[in-house]
PDBQT receptor file of N, H, CA, C and O in Angstrom, charges set to zero:
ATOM      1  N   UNK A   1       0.842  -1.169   0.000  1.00  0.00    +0.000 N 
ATOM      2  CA  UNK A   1       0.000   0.000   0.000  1.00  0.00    +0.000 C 
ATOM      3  C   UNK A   1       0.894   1.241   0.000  1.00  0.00    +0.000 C 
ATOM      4  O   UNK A   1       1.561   1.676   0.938  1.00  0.00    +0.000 OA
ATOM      5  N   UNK A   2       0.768   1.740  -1.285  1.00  0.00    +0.000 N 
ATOM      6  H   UNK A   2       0.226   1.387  -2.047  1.00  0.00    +0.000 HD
ATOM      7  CA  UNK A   2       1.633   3.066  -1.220  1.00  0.00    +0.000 C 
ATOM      8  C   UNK A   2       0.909   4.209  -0.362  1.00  0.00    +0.000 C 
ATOM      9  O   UNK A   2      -0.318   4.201  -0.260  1.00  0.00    +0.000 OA
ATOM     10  N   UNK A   3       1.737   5.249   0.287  1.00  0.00    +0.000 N 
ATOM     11  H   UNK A   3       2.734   5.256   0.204  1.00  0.00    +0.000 HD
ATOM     12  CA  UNK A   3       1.009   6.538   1.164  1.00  0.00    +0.000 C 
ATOM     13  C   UNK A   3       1.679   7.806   0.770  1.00  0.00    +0.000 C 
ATOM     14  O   UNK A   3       2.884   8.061   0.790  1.00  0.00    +0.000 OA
ATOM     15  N   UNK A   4       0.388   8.774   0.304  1.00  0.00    +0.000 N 
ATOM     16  H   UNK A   4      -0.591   8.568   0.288  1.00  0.00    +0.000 HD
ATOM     17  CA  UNK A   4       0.959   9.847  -0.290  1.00  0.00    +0.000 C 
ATOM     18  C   UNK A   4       0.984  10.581   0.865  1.00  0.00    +0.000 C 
ATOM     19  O   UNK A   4       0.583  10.173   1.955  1.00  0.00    +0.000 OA
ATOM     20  N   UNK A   5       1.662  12.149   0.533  1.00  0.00    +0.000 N 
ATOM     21  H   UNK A   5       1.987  12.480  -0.353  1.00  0.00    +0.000 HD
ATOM     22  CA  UNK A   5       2.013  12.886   1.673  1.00  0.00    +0.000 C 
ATOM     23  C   UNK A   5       1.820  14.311   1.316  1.00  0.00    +0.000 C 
ATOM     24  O   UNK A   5       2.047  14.681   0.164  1.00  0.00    +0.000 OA
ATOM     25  N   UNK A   6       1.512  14.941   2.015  1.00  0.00    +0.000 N 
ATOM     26  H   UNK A   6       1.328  14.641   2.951  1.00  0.00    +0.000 HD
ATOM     27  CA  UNK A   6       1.720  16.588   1.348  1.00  0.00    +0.000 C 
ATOM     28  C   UNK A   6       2.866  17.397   2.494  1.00  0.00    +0.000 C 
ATOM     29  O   UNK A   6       2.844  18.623   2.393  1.00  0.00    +0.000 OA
ATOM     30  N   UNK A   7       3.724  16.897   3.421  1.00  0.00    +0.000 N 
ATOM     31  H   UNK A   7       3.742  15.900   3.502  1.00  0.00    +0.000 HD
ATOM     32  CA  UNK A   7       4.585  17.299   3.994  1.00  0.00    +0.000 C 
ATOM     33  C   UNK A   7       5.504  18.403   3.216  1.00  0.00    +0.000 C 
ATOM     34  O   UNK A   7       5.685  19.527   3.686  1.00  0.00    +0.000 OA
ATOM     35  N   UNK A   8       5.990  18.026   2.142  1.00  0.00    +0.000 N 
ATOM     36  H   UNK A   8       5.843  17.113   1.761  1.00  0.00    +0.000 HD
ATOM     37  CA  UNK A   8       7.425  18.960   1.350  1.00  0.00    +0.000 C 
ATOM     38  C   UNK A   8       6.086  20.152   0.773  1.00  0.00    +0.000 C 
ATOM     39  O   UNK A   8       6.211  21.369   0.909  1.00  0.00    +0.000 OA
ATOM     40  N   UNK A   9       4.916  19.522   0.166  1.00  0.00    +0.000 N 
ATOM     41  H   UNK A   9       4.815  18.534   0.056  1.00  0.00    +0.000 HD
ATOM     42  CA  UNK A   9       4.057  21.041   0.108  1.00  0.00    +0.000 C 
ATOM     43  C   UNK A   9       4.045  22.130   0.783  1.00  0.00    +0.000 C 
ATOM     44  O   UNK A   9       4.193  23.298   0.425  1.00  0.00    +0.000 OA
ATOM     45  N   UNK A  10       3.755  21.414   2.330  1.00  0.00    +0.000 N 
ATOM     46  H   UNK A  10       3.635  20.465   2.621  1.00  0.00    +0.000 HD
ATOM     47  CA  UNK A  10       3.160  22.273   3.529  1.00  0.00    +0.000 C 
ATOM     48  C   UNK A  10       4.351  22.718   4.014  1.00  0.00    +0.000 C 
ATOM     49  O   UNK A  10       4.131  23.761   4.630  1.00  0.00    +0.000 OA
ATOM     50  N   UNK A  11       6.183  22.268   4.047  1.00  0.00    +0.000 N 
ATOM     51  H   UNK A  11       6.362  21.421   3.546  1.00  0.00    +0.000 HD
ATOM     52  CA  UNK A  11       6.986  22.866   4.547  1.00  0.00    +0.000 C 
ATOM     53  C   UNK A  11       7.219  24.227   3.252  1.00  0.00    +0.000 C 
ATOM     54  O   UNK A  11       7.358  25.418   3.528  1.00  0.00    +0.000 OA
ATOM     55  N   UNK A  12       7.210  23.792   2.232  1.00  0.00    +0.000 N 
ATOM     56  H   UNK A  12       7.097  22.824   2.008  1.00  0.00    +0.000 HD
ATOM     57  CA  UNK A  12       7.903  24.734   1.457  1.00  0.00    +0.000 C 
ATOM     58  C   UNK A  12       6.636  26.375   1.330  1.00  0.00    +0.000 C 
ATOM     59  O   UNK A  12       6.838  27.574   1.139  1.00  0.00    +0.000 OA
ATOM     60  N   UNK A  13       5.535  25.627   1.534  1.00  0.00    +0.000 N 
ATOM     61  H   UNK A  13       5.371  24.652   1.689  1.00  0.00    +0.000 HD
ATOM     62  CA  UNK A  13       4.617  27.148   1.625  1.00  0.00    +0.000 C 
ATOM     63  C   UNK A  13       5.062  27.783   2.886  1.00  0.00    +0.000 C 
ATOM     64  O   UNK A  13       4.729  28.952   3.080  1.00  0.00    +0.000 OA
ATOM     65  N   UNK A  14       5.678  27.241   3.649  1.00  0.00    +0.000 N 
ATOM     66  H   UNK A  14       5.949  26.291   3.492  1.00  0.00    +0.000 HD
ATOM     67  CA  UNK A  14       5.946  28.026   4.667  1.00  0.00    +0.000 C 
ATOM     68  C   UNK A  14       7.505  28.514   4.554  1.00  0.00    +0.000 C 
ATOM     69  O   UNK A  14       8.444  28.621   5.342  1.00  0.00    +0.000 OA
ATOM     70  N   UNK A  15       7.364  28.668   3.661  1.00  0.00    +0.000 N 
ATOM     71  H   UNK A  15       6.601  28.582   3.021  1.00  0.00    +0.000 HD
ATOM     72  CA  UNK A  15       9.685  29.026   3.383  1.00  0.00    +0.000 C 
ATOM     73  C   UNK A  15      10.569  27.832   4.282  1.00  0.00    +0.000 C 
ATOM     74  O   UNK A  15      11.661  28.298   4.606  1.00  0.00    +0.000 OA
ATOM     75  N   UNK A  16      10.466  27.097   4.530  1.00  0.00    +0.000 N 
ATOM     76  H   UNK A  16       9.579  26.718   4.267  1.00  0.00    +0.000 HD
ATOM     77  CA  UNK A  16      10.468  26.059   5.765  1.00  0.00    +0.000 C 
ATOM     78  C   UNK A  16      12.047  24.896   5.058  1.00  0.00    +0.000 C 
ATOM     79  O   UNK A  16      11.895  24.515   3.898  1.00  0.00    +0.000 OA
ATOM     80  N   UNK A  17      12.918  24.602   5.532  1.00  0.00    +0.000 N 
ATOM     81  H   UNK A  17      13.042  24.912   6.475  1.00  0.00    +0.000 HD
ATOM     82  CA  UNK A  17      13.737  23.768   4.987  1.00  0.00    +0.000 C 
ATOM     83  C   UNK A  17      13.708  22.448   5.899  1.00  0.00    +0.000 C 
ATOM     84  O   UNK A  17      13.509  22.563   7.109  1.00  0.00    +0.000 OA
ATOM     85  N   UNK A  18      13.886  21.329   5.370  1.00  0.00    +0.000 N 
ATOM     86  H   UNK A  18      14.047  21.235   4.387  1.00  0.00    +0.000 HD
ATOM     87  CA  UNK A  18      13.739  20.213   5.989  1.00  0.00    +0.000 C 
ATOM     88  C   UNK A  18      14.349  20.717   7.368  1.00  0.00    +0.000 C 
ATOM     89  O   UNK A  18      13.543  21.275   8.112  1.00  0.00    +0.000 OA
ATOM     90  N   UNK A  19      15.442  20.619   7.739  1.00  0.00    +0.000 N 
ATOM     91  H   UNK A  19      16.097  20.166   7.135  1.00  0.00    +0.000 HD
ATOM     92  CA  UNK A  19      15.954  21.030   9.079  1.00  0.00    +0.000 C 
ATOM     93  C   UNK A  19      15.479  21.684   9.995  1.00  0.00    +0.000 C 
ATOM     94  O   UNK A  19      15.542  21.416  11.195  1.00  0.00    +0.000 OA
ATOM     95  N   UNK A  20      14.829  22.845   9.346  1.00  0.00    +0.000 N 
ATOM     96  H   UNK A  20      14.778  23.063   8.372  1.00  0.00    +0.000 HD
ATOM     97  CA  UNK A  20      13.854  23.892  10.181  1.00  0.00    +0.000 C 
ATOM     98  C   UNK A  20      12.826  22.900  10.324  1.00  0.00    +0.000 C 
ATOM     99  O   UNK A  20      12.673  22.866  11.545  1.00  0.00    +0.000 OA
ATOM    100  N   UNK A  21      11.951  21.993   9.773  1.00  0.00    +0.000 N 
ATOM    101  H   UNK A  21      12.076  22.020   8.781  1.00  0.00    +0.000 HD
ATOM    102  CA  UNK A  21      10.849  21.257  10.189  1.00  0.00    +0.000 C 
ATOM    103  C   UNK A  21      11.175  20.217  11.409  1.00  0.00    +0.000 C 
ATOM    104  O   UNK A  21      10.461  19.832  12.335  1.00  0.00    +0.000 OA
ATOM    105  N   UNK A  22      12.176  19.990  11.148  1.00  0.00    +0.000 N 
ATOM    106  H   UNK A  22      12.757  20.303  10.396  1.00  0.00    +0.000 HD
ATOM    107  CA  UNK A  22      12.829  18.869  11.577  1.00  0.00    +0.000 C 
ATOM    108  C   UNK A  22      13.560  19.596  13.526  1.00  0.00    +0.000 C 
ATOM    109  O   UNK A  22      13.838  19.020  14.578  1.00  0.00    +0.000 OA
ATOM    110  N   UNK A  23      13.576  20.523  13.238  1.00  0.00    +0.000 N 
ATOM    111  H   UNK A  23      13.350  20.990  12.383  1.00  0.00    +0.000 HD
ATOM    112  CA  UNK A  23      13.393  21.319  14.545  1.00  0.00    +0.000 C 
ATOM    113  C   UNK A  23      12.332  21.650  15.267  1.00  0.00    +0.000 C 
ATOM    114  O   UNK A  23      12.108  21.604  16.477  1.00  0.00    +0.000 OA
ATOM    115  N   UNK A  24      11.824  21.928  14.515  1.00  0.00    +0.000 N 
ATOM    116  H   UNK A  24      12.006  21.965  13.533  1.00  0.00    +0.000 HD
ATOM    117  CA  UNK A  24      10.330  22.181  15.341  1.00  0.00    +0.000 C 
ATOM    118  C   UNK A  24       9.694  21.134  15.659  1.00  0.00    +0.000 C 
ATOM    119  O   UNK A  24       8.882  21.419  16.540  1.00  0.00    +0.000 OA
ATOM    120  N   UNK A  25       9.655  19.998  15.364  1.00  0.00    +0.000 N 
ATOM    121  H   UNK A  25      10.314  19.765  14.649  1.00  0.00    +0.000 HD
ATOM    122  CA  UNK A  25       8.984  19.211  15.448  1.00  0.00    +0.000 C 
ATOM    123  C   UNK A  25       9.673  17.763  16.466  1.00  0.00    +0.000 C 
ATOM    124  O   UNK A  25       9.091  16.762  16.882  1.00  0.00    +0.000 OA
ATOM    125  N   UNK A  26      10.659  18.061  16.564  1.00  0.00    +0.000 N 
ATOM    126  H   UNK A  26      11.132  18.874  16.227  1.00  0.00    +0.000 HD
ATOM    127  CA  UNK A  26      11.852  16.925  17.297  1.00  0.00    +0.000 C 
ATOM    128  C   UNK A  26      11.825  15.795  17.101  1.00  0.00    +0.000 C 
ATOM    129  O   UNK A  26      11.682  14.779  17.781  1.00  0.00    +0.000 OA
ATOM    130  N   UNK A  27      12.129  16.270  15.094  1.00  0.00    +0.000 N 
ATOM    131  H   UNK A  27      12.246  17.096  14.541  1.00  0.00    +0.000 HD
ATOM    132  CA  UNK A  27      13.589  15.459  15.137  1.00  0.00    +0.000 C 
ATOM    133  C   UNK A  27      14.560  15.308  14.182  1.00  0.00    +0.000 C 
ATOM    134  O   UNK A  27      15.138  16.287  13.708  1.00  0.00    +0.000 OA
ATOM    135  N   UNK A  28      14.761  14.355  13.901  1.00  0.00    +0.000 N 
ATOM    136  H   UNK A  28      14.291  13.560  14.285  1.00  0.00    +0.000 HD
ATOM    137  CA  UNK A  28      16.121  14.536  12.543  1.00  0.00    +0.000 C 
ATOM    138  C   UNK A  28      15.676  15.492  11.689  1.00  0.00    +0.000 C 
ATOM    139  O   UNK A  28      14.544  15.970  11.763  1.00  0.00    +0.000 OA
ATOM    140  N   UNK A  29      16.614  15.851  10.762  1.00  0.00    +0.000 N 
ATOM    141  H   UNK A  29      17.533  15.462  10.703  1.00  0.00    +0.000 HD
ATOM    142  CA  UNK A  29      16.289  16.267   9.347  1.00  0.00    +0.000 C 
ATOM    143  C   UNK A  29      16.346  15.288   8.248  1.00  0.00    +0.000 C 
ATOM    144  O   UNK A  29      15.826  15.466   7.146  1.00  0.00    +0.000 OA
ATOM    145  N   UNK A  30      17.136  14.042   8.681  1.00  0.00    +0.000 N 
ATOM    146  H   UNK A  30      17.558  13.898   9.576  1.00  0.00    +0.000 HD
ATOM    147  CA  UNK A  30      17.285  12.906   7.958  1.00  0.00    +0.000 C 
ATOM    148  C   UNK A  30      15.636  12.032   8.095  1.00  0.00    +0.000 C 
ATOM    149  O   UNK A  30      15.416  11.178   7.236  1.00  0.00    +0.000 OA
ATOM    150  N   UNK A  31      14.868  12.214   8.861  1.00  0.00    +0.000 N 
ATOM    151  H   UNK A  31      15.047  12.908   9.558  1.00  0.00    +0.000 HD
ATOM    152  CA  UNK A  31      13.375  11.636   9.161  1.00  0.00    +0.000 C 
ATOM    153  C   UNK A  31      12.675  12.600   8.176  1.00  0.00    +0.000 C 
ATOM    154  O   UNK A  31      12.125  12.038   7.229  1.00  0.00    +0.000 OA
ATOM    155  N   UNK A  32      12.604  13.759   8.217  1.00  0.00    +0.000 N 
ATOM    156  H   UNK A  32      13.050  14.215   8.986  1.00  0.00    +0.000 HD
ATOM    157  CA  UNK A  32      12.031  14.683   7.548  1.00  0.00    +0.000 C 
ATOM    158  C   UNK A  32      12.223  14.233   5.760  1.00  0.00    +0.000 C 
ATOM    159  O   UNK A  32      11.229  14.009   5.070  1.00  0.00    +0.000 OA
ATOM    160  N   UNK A  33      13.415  14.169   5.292  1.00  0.00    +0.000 N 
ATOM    161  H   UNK A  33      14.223  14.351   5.852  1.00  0.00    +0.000 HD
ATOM    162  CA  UNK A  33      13.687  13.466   4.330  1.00  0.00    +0.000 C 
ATOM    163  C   UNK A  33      13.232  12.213   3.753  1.00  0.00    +0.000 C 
ATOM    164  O   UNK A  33      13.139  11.969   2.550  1.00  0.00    +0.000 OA
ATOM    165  N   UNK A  34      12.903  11.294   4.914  1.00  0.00    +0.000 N 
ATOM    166  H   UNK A  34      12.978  11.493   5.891  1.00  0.00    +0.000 HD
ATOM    167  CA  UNK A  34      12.631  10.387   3.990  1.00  0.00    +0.000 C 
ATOM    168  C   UNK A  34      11.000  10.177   4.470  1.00  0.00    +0.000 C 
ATOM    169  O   UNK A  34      10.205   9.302   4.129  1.00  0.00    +0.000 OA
ATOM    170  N   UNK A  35      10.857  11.136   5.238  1.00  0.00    +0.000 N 
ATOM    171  H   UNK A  35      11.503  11.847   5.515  1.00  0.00    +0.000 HD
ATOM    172  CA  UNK A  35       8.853  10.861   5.280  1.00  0.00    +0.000 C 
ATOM    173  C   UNK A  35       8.744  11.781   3.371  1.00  0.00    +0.000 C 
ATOM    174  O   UNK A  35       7.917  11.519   2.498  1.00  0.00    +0.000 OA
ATOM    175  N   UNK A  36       9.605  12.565   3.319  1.00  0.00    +0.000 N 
ATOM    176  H   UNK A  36      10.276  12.778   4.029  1.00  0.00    +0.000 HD
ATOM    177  CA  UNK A  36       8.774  13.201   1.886  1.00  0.00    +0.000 C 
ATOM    178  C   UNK A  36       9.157  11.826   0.583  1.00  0.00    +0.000 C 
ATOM    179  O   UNK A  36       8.236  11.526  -0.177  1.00  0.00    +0.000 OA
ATOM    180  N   UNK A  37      10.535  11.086   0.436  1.00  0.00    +0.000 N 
ATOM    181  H   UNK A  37      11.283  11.329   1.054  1.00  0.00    +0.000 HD
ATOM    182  CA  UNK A  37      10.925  10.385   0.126  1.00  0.00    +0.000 C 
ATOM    183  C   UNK A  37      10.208   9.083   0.001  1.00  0.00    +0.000 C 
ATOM    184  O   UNK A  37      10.385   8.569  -1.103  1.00  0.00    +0.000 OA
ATOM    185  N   UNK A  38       9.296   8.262   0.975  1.00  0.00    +0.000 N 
ATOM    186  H   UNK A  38       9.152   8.680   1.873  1.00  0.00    +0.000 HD
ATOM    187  CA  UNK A  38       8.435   7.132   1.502  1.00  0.00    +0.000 C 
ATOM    188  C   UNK A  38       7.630   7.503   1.023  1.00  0.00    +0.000 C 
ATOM    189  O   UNK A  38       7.127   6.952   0.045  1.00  0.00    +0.000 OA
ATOM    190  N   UNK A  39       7.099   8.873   1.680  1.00  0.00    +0.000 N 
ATOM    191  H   UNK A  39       7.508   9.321   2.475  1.00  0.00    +0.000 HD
ATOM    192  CA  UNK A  39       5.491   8.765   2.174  1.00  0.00    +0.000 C 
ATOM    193  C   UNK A  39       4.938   8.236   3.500  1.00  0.00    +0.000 C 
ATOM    194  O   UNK A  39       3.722   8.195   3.685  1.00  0.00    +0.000 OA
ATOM    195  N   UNK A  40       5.828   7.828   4.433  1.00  0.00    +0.000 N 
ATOM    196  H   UNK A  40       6.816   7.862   4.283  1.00  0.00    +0.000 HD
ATOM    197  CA  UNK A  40       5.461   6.822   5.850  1.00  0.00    +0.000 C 
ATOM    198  C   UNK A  40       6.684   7.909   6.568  1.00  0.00    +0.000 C 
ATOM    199  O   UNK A  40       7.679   8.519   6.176  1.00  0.00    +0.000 OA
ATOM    200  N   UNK A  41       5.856   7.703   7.964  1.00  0.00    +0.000 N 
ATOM    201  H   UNK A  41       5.047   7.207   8.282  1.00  0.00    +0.000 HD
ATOM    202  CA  UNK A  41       6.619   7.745   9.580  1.00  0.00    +0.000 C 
ATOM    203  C   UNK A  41       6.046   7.470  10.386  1.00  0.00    +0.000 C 
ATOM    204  O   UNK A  41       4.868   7.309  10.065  1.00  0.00    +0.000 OA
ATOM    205  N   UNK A  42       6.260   7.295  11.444  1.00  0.00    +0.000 N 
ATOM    206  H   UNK A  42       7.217   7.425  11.705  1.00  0.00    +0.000 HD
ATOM    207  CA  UNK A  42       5.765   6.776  12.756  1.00  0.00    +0.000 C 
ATOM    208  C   UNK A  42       4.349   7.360  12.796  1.00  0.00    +0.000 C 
ATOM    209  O   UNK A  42       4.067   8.174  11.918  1.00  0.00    +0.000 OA
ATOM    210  N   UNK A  43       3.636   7.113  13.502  1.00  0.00    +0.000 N 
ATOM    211  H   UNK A  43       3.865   6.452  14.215  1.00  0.00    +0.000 HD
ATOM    212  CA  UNK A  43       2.565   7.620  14.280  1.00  0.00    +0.000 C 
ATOM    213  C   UNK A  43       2.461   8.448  15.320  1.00  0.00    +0.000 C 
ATOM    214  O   UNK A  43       1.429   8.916  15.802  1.00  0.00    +0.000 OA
ATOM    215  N   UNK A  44       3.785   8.643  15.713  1.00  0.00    +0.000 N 
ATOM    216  H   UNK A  44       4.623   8.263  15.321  1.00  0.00    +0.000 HD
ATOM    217  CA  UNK A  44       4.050   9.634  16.727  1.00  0.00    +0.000 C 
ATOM    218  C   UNK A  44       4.399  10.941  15.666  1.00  0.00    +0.000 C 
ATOM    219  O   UNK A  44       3.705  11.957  15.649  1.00  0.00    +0.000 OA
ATOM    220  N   UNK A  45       5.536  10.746  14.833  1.00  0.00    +0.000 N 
ATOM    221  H   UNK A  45       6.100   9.920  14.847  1.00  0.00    +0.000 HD
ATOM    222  CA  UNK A  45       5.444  11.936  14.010  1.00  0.00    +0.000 C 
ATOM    223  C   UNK A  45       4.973  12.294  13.033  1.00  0.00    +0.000 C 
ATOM    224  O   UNK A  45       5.370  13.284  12.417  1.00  0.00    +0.000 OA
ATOM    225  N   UNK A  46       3.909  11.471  12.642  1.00  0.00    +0.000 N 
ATOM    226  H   UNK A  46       3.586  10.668  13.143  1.00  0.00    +0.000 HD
ATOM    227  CA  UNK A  46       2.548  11.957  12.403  1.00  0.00    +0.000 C 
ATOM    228  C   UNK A  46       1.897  12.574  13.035  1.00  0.00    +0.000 C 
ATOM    229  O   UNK A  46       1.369  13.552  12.507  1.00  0.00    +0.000 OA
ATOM    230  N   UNK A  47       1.665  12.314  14.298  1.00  0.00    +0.000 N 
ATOM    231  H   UNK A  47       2.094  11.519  14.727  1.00  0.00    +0.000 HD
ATOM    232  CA  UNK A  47       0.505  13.258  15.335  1.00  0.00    +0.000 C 
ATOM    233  C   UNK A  47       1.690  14.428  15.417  1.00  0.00    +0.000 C 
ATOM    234  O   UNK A  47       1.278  15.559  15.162  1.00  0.00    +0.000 OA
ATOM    235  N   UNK A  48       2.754  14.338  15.658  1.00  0.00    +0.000 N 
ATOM    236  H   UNK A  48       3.088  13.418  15.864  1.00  0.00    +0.000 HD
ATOM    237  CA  UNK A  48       3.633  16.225  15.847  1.00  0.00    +0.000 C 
ATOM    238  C   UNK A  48       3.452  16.802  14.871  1.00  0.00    +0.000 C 
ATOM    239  O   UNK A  48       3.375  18.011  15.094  1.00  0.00    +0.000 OA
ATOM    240  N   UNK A  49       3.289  16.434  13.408  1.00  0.00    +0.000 N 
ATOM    241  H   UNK A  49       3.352  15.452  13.227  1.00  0.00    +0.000 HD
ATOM    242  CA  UNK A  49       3.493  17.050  12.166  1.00  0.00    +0.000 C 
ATOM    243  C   UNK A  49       1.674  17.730  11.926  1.00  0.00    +0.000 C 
ATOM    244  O   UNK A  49       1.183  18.753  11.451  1.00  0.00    +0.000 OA
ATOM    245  N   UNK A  50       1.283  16.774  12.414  1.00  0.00    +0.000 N 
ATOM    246  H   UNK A  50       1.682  15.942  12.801  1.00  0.00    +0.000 HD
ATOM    247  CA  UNK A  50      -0.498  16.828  12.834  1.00  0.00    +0.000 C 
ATOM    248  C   UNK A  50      -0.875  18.639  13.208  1.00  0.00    +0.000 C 
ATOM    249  O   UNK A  50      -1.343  19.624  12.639  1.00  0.00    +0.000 OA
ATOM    250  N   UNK A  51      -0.297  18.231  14.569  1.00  0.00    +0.000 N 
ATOM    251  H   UNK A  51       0.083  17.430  15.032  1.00  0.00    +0.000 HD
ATOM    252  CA  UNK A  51      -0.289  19.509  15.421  1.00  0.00    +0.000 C 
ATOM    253  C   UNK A  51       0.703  20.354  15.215  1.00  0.00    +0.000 C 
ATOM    254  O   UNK A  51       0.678  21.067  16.218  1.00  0.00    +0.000 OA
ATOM    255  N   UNK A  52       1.641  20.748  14.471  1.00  0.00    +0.000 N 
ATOM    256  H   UNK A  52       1.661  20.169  13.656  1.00  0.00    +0.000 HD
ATOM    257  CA  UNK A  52       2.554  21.530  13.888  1.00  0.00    +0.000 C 
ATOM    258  C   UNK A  52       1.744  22.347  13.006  1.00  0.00    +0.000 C 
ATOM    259  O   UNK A  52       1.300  23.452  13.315  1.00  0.00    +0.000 OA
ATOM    260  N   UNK A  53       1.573  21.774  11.920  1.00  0.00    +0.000 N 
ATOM    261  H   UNK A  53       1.934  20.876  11.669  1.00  0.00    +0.000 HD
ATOM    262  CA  UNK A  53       0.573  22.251  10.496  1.00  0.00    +0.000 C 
ATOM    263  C   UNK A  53      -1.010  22.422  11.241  1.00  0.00    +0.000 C 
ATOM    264  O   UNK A  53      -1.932  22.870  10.559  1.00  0.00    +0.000 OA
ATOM    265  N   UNK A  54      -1.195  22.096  12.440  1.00  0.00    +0.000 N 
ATOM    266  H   UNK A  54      -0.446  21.733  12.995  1.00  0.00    +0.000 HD
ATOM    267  CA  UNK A  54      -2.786  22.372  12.566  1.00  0.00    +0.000 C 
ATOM    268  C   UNK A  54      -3.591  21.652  11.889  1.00  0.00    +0.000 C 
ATOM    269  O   UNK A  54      -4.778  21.974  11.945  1.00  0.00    +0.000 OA
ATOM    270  N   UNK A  55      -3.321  20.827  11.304  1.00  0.00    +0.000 N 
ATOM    271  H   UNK A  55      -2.356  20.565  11.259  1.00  0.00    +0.000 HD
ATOM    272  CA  UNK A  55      -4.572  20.006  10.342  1.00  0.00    +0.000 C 
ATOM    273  C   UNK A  55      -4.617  18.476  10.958  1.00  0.00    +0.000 C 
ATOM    274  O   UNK A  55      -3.611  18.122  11.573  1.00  0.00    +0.000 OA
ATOM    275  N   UNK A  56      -5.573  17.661  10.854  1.00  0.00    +0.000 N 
ATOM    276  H   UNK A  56      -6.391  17.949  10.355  1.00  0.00    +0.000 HD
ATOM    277  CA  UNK A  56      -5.831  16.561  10.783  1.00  0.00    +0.000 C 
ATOM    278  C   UNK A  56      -4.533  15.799   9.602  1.00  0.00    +0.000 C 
ATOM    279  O   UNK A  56      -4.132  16.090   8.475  1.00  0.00    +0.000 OA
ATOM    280  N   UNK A  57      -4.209  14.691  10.633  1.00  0.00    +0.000 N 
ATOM    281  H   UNK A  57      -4.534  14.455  11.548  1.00  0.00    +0.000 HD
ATOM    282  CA  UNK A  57      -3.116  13.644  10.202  1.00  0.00    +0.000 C 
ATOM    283  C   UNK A  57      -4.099  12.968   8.488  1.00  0.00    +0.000 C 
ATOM    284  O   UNK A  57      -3.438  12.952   7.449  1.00  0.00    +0.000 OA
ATOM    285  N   UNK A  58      -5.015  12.677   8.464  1.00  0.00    +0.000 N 
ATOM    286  H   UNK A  58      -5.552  12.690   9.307  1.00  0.00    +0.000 HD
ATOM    287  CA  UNK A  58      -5.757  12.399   7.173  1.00  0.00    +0.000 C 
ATOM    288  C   UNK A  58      -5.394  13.411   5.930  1.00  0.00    +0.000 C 
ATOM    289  O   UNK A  58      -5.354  13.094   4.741  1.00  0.00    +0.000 OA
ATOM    290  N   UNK A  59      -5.112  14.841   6.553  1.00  0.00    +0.000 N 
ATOM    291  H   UNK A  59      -5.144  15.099   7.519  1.00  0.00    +0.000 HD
ATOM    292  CA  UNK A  59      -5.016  16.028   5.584  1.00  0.00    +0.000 C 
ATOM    293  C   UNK A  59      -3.738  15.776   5.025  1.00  0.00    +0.000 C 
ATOM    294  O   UNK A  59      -3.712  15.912   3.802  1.00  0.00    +0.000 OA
ATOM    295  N   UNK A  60      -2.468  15.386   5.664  1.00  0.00    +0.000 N 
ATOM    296  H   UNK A  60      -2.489  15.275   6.658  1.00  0.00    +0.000 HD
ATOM    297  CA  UNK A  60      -1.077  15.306   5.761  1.00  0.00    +0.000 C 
ATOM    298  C   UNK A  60      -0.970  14.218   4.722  1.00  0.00    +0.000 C 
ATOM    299  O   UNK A  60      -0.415  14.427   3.643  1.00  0.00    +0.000 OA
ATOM    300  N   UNK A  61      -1.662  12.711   5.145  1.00  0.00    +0.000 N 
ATOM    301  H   UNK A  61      -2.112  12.541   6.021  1.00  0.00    +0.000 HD
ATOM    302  CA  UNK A  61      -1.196  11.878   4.751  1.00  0.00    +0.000 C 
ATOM    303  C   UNK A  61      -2.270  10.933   4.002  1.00  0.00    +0.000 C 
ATOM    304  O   UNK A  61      -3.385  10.985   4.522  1.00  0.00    +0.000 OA
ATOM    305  N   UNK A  62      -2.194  10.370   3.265  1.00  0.00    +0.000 N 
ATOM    306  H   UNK A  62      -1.289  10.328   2.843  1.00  0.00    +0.000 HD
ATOM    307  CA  UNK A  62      -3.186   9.989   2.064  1.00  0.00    +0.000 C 
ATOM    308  C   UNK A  62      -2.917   8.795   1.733  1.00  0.00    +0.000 C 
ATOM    309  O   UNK A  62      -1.735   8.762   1.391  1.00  0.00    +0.000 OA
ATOM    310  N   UNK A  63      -3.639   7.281   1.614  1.00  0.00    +0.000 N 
ATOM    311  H   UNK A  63      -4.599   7.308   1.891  1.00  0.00    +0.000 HD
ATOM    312  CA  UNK A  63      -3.066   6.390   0.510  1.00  0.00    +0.000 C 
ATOM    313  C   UNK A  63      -3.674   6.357  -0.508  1.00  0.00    +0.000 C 
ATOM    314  O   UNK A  63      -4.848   6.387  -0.876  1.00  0.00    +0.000 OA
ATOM    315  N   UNK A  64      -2.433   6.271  -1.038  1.00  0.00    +0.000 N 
ATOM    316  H   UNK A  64      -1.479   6.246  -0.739  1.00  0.00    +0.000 HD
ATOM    317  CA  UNK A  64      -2.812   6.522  -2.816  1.00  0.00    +0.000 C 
ATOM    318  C   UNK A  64      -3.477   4.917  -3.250  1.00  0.00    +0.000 C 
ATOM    319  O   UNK A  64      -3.229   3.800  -2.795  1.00  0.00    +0.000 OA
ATOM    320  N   UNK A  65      -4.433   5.389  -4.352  1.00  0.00    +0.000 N 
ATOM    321  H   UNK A  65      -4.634   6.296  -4.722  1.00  0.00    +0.000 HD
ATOM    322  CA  UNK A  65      -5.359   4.635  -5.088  1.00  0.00    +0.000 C 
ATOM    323  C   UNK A  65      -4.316   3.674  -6.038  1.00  0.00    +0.000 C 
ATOM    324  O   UNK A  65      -4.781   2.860  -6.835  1.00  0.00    +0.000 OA
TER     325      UNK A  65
């Protein structure tokens, strides 16, 4: 089951560089990378990225058809 993502969308509307996300949110910049890379991360940084961006984890993350 592939999972789409709109993470690199939602950082880059915000002028935002992986690292800077990856700060705010605690943790790598190398995680940040490969959630846009996958499409998958934990469930924990799903719910931070959740509440970071303000939106529902469904909004973030998608499986593709």
């Amino acid at each position: 089951m592939a999972v789409e993502n709109s993470v690199k969308n939602l950082r880059k509307e915000r002028k935002e560089t992986q690292k800077d996300l990856a700060l705010a949110i605690g943790v790598d910049a190398k995680t940040i990378r490969n959630i846009e890379l996958t499409g998958t991360c934990s469930l924990e940084v799903a719910l931070r990225l959740s509440k970071y961006y303000e939106m529902s984890v469904d909004r973030i993350f998608k499986v593709a058809d």
